[in-house]
Residue frames relative to the residue before (quaternion, step in Angstrom):
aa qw qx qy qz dx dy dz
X 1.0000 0.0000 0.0000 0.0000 0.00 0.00 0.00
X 0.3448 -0.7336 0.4705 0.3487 3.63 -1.24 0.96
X 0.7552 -0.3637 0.2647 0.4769 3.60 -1.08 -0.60
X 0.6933 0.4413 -0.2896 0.4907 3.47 1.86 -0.51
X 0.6721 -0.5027 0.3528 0.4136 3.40 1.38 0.65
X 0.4056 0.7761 -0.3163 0.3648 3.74 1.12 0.03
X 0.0430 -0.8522 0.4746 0.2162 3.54 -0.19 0.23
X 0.3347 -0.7680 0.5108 0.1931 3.56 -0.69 0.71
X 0.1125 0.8296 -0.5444 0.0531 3.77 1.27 0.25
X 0.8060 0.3457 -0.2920 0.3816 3.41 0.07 -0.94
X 0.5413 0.4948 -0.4336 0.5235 3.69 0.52 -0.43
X 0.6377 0.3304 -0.3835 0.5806 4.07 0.85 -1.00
X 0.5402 0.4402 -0.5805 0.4212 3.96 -0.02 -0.48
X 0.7371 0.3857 -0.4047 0.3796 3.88 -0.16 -1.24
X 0.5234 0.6352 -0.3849 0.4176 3.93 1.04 -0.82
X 0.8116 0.1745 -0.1717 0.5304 3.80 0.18 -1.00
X 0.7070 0.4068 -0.5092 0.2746 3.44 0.98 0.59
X 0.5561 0.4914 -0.3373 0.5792 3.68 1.85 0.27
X 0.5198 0.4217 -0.4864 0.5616 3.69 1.56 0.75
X 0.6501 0.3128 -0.4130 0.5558 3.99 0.83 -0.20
X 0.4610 0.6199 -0.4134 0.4820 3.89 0.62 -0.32
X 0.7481 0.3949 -0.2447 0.4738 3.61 0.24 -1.11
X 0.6008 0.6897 -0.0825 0.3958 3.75 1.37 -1.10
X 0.6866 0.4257 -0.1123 0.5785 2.82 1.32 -1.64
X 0.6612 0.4244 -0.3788 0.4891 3.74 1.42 -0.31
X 0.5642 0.5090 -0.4492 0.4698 3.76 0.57 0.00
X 0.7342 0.3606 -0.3667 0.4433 3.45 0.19 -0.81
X 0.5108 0.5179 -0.3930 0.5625 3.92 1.26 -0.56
X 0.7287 0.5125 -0.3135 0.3286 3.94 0.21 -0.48
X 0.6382 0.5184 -0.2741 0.4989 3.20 1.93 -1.33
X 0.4878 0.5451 -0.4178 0.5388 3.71 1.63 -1.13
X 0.7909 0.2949 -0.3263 0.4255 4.01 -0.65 -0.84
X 0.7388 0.2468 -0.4820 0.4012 3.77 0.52 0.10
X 0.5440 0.4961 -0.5079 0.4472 3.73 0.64 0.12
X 0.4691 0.3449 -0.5819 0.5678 4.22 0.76 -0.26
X 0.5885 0.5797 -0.4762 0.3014 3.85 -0.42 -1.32
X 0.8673 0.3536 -0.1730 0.3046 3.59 0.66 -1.43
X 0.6262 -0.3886 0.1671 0.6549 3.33 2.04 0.50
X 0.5614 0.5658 -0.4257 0.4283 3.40 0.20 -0.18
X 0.3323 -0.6342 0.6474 0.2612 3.17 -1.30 1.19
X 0.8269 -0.2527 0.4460 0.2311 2.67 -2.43 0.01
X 0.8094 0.3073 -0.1767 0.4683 3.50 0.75 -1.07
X 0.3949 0.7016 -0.3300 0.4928 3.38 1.55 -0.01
X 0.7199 0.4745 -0.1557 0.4820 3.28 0.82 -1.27
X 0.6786 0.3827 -0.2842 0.5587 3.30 0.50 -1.23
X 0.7010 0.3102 -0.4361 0.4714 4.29 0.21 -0.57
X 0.5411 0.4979 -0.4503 0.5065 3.73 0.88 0.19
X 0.5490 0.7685 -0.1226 0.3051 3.75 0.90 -0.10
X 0.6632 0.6307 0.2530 0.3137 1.95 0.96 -2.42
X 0.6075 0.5409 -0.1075 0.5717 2.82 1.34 -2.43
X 0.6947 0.4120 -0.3304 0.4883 3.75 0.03 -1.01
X 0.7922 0.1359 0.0668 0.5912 3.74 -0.36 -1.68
X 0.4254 -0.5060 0.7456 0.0838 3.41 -1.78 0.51
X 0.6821 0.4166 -0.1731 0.5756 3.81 -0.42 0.92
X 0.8373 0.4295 -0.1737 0.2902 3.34 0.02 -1.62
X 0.4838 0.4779 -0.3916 0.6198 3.54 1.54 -0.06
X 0.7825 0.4597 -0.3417 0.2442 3.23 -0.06 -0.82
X 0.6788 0.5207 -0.1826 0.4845 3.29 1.89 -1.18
X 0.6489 0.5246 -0.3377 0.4355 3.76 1.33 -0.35
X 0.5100 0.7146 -0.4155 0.2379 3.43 1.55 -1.34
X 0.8311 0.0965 -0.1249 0.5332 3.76 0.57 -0.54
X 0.4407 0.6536 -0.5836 0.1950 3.95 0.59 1.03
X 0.6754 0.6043 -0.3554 0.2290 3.39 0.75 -0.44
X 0.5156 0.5156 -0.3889 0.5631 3.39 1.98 0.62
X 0.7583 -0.4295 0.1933 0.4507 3.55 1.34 0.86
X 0.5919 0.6314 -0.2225 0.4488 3.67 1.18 -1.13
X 0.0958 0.7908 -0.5951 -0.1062 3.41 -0.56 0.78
X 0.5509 -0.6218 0.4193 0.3662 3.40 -1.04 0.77
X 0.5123 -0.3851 0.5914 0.4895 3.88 -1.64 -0.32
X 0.8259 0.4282 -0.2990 0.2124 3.47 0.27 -0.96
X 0.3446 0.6861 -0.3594 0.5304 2.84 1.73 -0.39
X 0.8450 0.3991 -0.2062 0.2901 3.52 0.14 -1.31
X 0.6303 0.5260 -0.1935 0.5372 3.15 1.09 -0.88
X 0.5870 0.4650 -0.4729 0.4643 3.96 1.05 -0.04
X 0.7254 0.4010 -0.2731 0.4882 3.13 0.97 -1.16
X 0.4815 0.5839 -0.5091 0.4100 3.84 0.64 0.04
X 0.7753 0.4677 -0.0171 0.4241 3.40 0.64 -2.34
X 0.8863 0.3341 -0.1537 0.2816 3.06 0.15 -1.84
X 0.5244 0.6982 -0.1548 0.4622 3.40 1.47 -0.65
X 0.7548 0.4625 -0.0856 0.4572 2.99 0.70 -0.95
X 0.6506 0.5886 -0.0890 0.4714 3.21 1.89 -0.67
X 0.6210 0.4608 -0.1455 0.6171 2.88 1.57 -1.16
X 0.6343 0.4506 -0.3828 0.4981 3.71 0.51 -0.61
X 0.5941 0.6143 -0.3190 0.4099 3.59 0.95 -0.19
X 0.6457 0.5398 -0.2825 0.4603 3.00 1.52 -1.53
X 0.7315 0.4032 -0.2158 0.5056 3.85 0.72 -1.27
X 0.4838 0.4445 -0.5494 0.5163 3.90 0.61 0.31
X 0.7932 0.3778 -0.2914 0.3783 3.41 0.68 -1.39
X 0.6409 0.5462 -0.3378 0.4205 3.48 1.06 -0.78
X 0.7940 0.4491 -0.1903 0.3629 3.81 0.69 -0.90
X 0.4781 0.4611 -0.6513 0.3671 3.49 1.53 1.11
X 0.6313 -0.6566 0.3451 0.2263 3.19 -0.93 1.16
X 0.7389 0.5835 -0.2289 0.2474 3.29 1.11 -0.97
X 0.4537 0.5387 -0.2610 0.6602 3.29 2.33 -0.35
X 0.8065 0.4294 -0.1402 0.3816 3.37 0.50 -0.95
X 0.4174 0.8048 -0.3329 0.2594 3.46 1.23 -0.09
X 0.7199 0.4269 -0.3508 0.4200 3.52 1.02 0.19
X 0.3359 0.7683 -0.3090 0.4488 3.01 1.55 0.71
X 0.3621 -0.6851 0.5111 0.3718 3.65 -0.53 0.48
X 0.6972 0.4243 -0.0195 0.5775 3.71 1.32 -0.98
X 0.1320 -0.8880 0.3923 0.2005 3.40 -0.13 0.22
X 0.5419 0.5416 -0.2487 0.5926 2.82 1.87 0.02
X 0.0541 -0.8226 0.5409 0.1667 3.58 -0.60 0.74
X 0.6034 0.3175 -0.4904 0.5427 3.89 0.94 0.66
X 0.2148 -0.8121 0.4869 0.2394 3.57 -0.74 0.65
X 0.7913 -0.2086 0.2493 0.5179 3.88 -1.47 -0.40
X 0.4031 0.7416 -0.5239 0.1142 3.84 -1.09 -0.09
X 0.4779 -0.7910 0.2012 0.3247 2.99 -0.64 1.26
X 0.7567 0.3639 -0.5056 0.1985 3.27 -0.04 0.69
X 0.3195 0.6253 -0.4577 0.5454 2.95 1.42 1.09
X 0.6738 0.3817 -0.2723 0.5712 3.88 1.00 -0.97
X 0.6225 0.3400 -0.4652 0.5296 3.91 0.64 -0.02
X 0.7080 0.3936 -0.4563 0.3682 3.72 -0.13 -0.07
X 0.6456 0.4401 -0.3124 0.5402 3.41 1.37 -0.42
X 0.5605 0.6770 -0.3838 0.2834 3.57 0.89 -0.30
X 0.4377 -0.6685 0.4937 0.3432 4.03 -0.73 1.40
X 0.5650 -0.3800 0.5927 0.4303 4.19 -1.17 0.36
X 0.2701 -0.6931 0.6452 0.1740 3.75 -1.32 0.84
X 0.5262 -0.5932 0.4748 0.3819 3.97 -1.25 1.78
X 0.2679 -0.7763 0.5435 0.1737 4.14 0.15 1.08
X 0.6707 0.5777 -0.2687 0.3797 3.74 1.21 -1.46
X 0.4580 0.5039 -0.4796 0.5534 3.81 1.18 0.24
X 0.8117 0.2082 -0.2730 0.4726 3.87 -0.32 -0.45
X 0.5521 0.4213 -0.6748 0.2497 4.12 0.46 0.29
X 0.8375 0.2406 -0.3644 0.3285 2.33 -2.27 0.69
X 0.4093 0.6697 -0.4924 0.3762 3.71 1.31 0.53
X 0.1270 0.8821 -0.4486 -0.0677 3.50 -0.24 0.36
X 0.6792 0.1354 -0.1994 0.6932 3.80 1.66 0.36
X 0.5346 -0.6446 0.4592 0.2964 3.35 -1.13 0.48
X 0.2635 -0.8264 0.4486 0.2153 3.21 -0.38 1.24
X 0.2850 -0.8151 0.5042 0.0122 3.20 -1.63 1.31
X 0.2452 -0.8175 0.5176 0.0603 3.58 -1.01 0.54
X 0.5217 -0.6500 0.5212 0.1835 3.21 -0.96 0.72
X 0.7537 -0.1422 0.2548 0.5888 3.69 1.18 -1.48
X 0.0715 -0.8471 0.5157 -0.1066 3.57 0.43 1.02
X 0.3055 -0.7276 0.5589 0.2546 3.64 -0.64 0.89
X 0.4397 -0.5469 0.4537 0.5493 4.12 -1.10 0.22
X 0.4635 0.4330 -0.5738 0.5180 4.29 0.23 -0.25
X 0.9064 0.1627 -0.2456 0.3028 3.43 -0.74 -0.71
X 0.4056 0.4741 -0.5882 0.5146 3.54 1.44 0.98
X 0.6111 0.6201 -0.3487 0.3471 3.40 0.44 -1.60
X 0.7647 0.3034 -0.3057 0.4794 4.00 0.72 -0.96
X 0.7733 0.4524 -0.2626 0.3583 3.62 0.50 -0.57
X 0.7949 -0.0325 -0.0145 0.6056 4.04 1.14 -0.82
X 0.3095 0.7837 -0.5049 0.1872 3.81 0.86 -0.18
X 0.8754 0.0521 0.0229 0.4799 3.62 0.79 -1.00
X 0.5154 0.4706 -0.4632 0.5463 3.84 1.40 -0.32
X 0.8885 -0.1238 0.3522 0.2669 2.56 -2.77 -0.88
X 0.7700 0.5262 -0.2248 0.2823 3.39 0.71 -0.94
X 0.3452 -0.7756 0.4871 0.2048 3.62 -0.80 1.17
X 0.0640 -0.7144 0.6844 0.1307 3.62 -1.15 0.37
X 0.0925 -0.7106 0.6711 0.1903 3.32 -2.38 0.15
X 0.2064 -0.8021 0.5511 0.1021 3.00 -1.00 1.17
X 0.0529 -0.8853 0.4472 0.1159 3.18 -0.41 1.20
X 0.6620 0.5736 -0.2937 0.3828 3.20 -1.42 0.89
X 0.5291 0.7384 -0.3044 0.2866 3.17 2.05 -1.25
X 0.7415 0.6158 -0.2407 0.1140 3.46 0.76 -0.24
X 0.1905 0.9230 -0.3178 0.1037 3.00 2.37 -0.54
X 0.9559 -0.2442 -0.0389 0.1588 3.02 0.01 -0.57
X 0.1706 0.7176 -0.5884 0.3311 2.64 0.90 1.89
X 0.4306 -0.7996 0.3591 0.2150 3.53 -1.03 0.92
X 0.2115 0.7528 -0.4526 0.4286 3.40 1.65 0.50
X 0.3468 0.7190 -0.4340 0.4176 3.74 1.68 -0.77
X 0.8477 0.1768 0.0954 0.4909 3.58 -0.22 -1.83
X 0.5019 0.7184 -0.3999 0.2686 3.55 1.16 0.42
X 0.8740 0.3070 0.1200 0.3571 2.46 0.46 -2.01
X 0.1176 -0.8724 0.3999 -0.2553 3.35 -0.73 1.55
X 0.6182 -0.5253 0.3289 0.4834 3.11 -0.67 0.06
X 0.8084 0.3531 -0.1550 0.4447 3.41 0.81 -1.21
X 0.4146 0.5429 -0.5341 0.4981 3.74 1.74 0.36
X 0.7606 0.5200 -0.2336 0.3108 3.44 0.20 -0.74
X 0.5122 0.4622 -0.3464 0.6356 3.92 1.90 -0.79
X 0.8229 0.4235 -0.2519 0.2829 3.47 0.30 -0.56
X 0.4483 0.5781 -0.3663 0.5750 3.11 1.97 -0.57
X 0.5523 0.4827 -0.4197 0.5347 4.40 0.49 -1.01
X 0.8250 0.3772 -0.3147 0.2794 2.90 -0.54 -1.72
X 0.5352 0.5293 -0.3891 0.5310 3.99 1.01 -0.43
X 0.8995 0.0937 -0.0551 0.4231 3.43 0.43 -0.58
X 0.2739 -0.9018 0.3344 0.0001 3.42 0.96 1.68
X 0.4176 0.5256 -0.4726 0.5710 3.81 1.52 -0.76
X 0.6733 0.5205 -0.4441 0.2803 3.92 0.11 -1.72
X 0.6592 0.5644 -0.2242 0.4434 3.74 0.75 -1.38
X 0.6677 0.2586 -0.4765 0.5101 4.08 1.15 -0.31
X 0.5808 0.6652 -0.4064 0.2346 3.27 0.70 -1.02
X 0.6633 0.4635 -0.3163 0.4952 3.46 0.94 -0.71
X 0.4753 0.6109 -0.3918 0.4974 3.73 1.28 -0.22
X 0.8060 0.4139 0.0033 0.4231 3.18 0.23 -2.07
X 0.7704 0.1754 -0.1187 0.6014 4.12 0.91 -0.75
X 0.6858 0.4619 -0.2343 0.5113 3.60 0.49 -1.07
X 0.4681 -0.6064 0.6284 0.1352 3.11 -1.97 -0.02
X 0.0108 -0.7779 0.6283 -0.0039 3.66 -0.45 1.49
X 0.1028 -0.7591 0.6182 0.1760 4.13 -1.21 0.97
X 0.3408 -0.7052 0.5864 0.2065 3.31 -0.82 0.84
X 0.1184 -0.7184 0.6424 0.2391 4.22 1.00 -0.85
X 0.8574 0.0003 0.1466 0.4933 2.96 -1.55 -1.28
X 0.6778 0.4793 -0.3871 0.4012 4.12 0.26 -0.56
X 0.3933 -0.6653 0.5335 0.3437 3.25 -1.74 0.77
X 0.3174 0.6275 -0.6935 0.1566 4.08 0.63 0.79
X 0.4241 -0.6022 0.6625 0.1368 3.51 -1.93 0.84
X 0.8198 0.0162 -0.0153 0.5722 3.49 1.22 -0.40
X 0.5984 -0.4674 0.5135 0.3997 3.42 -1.31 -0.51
X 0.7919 0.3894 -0.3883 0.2655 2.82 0.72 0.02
X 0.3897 0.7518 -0.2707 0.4579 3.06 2.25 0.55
X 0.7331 0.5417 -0.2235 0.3452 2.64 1.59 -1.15
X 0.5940 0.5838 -0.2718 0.4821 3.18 1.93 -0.66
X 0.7123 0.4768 -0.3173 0.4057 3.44 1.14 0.07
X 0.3043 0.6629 -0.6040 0.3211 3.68 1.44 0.48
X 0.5634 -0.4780 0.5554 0.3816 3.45 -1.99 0.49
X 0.8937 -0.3065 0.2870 0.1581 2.35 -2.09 1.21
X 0.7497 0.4384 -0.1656 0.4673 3.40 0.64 -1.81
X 0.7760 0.3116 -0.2673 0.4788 3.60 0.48 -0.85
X 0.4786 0.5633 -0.4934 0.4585 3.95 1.03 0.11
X 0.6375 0.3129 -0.3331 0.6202 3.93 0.96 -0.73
X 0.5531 -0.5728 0.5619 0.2243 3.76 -0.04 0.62
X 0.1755 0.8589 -0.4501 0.1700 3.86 0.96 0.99
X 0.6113 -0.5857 0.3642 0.3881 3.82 -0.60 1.04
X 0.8662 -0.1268 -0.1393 0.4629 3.72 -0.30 1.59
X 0.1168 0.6255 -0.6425 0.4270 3.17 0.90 1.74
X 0.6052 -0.4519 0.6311 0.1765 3.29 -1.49 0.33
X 0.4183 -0.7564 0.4520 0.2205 3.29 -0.19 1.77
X 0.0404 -0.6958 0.7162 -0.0375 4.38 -1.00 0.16
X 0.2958 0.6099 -0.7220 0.1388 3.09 -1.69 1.09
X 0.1006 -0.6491 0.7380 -0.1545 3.76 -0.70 1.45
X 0.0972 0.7436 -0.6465 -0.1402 2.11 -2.54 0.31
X 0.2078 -0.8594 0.4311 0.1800 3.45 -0.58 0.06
X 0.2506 -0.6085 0.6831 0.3167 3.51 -1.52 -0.56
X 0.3299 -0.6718 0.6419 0.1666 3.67 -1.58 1.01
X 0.0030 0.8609 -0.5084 -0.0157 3.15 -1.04 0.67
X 0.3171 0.7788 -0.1537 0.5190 2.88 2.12 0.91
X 0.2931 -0.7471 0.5382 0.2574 3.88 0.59 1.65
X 0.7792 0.3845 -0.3232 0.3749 3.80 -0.02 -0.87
X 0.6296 0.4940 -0.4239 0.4242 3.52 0.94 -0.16
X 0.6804 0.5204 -0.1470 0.4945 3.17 0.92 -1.43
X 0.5880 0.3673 -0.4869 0.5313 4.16 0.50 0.23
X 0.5912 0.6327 -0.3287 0.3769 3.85 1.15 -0.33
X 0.6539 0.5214 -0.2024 0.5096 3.04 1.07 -1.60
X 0.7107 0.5560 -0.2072 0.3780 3.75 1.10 -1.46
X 0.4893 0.7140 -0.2582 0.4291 3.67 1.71 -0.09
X 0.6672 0.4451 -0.1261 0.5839 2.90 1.56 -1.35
X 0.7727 0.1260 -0.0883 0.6158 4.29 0.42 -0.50
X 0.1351 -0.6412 0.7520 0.0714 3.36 -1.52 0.35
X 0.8102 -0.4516 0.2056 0.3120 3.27 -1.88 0.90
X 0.6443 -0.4863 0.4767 0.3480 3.66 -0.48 -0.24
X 0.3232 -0.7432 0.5520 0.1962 3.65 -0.16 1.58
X 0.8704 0.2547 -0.3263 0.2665 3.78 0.00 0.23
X 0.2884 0.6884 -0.5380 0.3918 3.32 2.20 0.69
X 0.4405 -0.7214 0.4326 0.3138 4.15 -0.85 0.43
X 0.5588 -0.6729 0.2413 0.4205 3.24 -0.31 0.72
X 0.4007 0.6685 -0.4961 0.3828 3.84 0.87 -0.51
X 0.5735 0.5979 -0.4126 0.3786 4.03 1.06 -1.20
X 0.2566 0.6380 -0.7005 -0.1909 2.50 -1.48 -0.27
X 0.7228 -0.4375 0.4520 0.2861 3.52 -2.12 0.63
X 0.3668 -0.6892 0.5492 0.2979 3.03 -1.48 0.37
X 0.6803 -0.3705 0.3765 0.5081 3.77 -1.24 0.27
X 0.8319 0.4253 -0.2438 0.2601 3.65 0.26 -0.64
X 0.2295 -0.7350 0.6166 0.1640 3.36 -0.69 0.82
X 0.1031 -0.8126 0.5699 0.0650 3.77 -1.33 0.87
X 0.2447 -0.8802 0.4042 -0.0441 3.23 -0.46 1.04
X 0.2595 0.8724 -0.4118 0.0451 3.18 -0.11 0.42
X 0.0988 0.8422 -0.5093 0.1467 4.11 -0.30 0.56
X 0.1063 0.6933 -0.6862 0.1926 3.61 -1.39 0.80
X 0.7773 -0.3542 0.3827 0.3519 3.24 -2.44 -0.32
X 0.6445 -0.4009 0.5268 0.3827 2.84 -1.28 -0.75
X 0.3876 0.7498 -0.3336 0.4199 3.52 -0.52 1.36
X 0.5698 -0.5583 0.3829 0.4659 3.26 -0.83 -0.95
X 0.3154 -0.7666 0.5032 0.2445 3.52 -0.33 1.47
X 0.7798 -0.2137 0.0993 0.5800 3.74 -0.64 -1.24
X 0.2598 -0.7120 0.5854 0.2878 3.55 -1.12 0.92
X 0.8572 -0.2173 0.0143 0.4666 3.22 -2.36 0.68
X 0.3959 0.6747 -0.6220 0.0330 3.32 -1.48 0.19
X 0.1708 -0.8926 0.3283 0.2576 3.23 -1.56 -0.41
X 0.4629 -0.7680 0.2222 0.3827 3.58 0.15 0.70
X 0.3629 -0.6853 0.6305 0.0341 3.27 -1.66 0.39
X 0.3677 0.7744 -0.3542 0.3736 3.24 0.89 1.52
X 0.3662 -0.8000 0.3454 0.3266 3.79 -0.59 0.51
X 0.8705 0.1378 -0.2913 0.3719 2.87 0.97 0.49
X 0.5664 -0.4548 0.3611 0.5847 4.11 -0.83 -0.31
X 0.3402 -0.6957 0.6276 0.0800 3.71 -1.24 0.79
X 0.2511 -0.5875 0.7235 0.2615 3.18 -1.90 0.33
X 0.2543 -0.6499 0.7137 0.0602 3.76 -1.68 0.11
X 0.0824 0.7562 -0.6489 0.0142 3.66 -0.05 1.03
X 0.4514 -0.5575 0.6887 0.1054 3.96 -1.45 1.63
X 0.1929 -0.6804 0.7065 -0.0275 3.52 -0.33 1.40
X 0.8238 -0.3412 0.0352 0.4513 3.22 0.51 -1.37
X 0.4937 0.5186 -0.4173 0.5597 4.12 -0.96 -0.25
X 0.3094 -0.5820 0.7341 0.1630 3.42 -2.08 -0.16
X 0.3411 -0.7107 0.6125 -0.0582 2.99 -1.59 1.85
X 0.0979 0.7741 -0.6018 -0.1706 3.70 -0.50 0.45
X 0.2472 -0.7868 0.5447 0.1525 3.93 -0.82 1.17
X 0.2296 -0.7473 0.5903 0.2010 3.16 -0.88 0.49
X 0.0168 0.9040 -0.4087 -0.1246 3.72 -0.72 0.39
X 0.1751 -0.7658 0.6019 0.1436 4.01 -0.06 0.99
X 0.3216 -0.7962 0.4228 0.2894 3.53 -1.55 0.20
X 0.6826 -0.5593 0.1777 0.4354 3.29 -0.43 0.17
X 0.7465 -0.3559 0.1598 0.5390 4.07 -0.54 1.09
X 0.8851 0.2449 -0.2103 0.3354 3.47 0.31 -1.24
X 0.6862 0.5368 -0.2511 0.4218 2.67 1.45 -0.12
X 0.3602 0.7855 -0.3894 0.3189 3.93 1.81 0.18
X 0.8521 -0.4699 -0.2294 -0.0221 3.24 1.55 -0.17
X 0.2981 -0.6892 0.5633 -0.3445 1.96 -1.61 2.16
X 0.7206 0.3563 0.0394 0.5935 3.01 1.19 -1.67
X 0.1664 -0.8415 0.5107 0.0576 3.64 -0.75 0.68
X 0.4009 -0.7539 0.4075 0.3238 3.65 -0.80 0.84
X 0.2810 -0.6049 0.7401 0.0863 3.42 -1.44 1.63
X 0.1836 -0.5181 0.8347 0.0330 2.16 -2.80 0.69
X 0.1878 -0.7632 0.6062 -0.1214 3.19 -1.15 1.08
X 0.0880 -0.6587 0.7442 0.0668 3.89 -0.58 0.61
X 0.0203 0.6582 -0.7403 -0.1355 3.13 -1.34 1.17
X 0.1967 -0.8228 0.5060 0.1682 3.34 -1.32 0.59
X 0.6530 -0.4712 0.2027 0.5572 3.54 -1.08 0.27
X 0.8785 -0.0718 -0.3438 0.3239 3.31 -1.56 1.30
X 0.4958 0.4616 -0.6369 0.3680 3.42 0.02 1.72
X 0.6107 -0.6521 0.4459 0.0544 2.80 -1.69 0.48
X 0.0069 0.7639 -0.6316 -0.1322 3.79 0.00 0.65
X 0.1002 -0.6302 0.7665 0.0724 3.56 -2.03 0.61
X 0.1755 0.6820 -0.6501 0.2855 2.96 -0.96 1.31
X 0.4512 -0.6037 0.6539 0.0661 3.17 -1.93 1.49
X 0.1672 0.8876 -0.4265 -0.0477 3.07 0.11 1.11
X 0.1436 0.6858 -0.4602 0.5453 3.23 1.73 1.24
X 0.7997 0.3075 -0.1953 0.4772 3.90 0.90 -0.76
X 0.8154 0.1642 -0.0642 0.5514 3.69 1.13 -0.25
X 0.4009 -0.7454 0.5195 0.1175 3.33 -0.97 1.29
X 0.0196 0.8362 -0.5234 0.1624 3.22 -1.03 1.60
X 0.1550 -0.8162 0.5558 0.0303 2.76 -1.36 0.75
X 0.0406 0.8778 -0.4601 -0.1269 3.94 -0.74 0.15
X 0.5112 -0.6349 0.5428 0.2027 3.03 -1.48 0.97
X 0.3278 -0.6770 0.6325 0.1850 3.89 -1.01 0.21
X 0.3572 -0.6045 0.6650 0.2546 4.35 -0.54 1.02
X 0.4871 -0.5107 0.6399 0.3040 3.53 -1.72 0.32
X 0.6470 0.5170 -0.4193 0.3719 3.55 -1.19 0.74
X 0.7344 -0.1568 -0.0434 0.6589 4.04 -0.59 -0.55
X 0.6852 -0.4559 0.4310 0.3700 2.77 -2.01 0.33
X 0.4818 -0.4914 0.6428 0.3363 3.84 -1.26 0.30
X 0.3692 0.6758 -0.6348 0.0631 3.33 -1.53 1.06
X 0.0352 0.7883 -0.6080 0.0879 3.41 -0.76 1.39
X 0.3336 -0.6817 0.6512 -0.0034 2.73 -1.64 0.96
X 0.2061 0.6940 -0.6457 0.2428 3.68 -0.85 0.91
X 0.3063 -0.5611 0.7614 -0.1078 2.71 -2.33 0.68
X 0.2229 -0.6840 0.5476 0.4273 3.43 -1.45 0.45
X 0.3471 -0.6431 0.6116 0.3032 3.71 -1.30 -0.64
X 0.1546 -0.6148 0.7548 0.1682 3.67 -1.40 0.14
């Protein structure tokens, strides 16, 4: 209402309907670039689906301009409802017998509507990830330390002994020694199963023999995880040390992320939901990443590929670019990373 009592409804009606209009085209852009990236149609929509009821059914034909009713009426009704629930559900002090205090969790179309616009002018005209031989932290700090822009440092690993450590069987035997480490990553930490039918890490530590050494017609496996375990993580931290060209002011986060498999596909397209930008050190094997930018930023910003091999280092916001990676035939794949501020 103005000061003369006037209402301005319609002029607001066209407002929140060229703010869901604009909405309804991102999520229609993210749907036509995940078919684009191999995914079917019905992939997408049961990927959809899983989150919201409706929302497959209402996107399946918007990106030729057409918006469904149902489409509209979730995002009118249902949206609006739920964001209620988790305002109302996440004061803690009602909600405190809860392991969670939140009773709608993360999902991505809750993290795209909540997601800042990515700074797009860092990556034009980028058209390969630039690499280095030996990069000082000043001349990381000005060029990829904190923006859009990915770098590889190759080589960065020499001589940390995590080189000839770490393994499949350093790591089953490192858990299994320290069983709290193996819930904790259940209960605090973060375990991915990808393609494999493990439910945990500790499933994963129980594949046969043959298909842990990545043996000619085993069943293909690649996982990963994050430790959140002080006694695991002063072990692991013996074996590698921070990146020689992160600036010292940084510093690492508590978590260590892990992640390793066959040859194959490693993790497909996604994006993360992290606070900060991350390194990824190629202990061993070769990783090829694929990287798309983000809707508004597709174009402007062009999709890289990058082979990292064994001892270099990728840095990447991967909060700002969707990725995916492929795994080379030969050693197993094993990286080790962390973010950094």
């Amino acid at each position: 209402m103005t000061k003369n009592g006037k209402s301005h409804s319609v002029g607001n009606g066209k407002g929140k309907e060229d703010a869901r209009q604009n909405l309804i085209d991102e999520i229609c852009k993210l749907r036509s670039k995940s078919v684009k990236s191999g995914l079917t149609h019905a992939k997408v929509d049961a990927a959809l689906a899983a989150h919201h009821n409706g929302v497959s059914t209402a996107t399946s034909g918007c990106c030729n301009g057409k918006i469904g009713a149902n489409f509209r009426w979730f995002f009118l009704t249902c949206i609006p409802i739920a964001l209620g629930l988790v305002v109302f559900a996440c004061r803690e002090e009602i909600f405190m017998w809860f392991d969670d205090p939140c009773i709608i969790g993360s999902n991505f179309i809750f993290a795209e509507i909540g997601r800042p616009n990515a700074p797009c002018e860092l990556c034009r005209n980028l058209t390969e990830v630039p690499t280095y031989e030996t990069i000082t932290p000043a001349e990381f700090v000005a060029k990829h330390a904190y923006n859009i822009r990915p770098a590889l440092v190759t080589g960065a690993t020499a001589n940390w002994t995590a080189m000839g450590t770490f393994s499949y069987d350093f790591f089953k035997e490192l858990y299994e020694s320290h069983p709290e480490a193996l819930d904790a990553v259940e209960k605090e930490c973060q375990f991915f199963p990808y393609n494999t039918e493990f439910g945990s890490l500790k499933d994963a530590f129980e594949m046969p023999a043959d298909r842990a050494a990545l043996k000619d017609g085993e069943k293909h496996w690649y996982f990963g995880w994050s430790n959140c375990d002080p006694v695991v993580a002063a072990k692991l931290r013996k074996h590698y040390q921070r990146p020689y060209f992160l600036p010292e002011s940084s510093e690492s986060s508590a978590l260590d992320w892990i992640f390793m498999g066959g040859p194959g596909v490693g993790a497909g397209i996604h994006l993360d939901n992290v606070e900060k930008p991350s390194w990824q050190a190629q202990l061993s094997g070769k990783k090829t990443w694929t990287l798309l930018p983000l809707p508004e930023c597709e174009n402007i910003c062009h999709e890289l590929q990058v082979t990292v091999n064994t001892g270099d280092i990728i840095v990447l916001d991967t909060n700002q670019w969707y990725h995916t990676t492929r795994i080379h035939p030969g050693k197993i794949s094993i990286t080790i990373g962390s973010e950094f501020d």
